[in-house]
C-alpha positions as CSV (number, residue, x, y, z in Angstrom):
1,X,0.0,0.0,0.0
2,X,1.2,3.7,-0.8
3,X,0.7,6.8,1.1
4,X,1.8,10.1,-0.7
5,X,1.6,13.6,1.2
6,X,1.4,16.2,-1.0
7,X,1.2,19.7,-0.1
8,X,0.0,22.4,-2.8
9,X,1.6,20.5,-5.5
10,X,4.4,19.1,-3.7
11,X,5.5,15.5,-2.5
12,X,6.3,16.2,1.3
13,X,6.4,12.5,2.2
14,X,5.5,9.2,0.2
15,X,6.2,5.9,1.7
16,X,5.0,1.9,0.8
17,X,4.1,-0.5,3.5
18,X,3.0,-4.5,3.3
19,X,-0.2,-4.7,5.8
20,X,0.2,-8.5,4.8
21,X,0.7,-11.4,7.2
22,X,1.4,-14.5,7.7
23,X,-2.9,-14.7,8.1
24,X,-3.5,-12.5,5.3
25,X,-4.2,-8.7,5.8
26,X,-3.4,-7.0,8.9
27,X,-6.9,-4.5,9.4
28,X,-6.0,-3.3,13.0
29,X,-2.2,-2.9,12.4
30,X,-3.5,-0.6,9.2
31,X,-6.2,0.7,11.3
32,X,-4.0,1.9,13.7
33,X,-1.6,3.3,11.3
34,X,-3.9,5.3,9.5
35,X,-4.8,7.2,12.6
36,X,-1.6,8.0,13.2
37,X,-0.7,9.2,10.4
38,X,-4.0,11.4,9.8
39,X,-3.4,12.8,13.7
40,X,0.2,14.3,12.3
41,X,-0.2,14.9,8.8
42,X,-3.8,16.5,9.5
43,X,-5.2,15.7,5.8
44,X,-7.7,18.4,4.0
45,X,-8.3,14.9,1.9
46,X,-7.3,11.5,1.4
47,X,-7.5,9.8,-2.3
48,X,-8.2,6.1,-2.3
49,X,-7.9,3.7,-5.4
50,X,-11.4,2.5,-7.1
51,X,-10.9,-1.0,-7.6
52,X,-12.2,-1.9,-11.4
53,X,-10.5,-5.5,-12.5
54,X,-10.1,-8.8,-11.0
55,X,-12.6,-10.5,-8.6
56,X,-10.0,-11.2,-5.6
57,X,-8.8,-7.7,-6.1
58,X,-12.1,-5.6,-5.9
59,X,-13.0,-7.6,-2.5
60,X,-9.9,-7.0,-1.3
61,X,-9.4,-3.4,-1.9
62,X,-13.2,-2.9,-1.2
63,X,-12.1,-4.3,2.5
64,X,-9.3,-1.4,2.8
65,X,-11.7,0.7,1.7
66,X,-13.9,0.3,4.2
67,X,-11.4,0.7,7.1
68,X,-9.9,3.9,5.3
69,X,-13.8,5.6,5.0
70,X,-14.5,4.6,8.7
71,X,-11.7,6.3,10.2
72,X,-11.3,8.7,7.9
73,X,-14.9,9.9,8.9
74,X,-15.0,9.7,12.4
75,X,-11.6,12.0,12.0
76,X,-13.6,14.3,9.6
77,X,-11.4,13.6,7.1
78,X,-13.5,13.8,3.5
79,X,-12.4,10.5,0.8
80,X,-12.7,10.5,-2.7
81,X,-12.2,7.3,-4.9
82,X,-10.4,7.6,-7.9
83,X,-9.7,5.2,-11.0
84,X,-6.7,4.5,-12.4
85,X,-7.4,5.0,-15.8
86,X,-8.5,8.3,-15.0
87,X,-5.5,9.7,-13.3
88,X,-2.8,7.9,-15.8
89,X,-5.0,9.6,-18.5
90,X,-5.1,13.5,-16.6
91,X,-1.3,12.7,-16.1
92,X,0.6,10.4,-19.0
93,X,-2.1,11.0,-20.9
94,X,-2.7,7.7,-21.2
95,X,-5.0,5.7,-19.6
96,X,-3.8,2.4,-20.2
97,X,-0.4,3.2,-19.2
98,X,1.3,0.2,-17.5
99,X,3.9,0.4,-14.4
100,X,7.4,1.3,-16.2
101,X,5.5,4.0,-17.3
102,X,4.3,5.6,-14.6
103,X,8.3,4.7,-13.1
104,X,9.3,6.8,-16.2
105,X,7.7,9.4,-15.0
106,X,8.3,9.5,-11.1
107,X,11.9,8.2,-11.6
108,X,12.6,9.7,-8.1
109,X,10.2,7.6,-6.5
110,X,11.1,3.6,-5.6
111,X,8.4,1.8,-5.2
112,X,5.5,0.9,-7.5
113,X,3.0,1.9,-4.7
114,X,4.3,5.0,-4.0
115,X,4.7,6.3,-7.6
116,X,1.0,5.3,-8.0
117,X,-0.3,7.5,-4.7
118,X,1.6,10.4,-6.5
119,X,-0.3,9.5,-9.6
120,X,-3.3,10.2,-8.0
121,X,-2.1,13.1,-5.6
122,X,-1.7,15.1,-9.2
123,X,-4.2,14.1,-11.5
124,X,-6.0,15.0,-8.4
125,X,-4.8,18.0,-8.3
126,X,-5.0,19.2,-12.5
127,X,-8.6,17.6,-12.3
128,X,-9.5,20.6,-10.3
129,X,-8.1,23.1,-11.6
């Protein structure tokens, strides 16, 4: 999973973590983390993935989801769920872009999951404007 601060524009933080374990996903441990990280970063927004493809995928992500919208709302935190094809298309221009080339374009960023919160941080971001 990928978290990406951005502030007016700017990446401030990004970071991947695995909230798999040995019994499959760990809820509380991302439960927990989520309210940490909303108590110091003090979001306006947070930007979650819409699951489209794969059976296994959607329930899992719609599981995440769920966590993410709960605690999000009891911090008064408002979500918004936003599709991939969407923000590669705002941003590569491209909406079926694959992985090396959203890499291409956030060659700063290491991993996969992090390049694809920034993704969303800025098509966010020009979808507004």
């Amino acid at each position: 999973m990928g978290f990406c601060i951005n502030d007016g524009g700017e990446i401030i933080q990004s970071y991947e973590m695995n909230i798999w374990d040995k019994d499959g996903y760990n809820y509380t441990w991302l439960a927990s983390h989520l309210k940490s990280a909303i108590d110091v970063w003090k979001p306006d927004l947070i930007l979650i993935p819409y699951p489209t493809r794969y059976y296994y995928v959607i329930i899992a992500h719609a599981k995440i989801m769920g966590i993410i919208c709960y605690i999000a709302q009891k911090r008064e935190v408002p979500v918004i769920e936003v599709q991939d094809c969407t923000c590669k298309k705002a941003v590569l221009n491209n909406g079926r872009a694959k992985k090396p080339d959203i890499e291409k374009y956030y060659p700063n960023i290491k991993g996969e999951h992090e390049r694809d919160a920034a993704l969303f941080a800025e098509a966010y971001l020009k979808m507004i404007k």
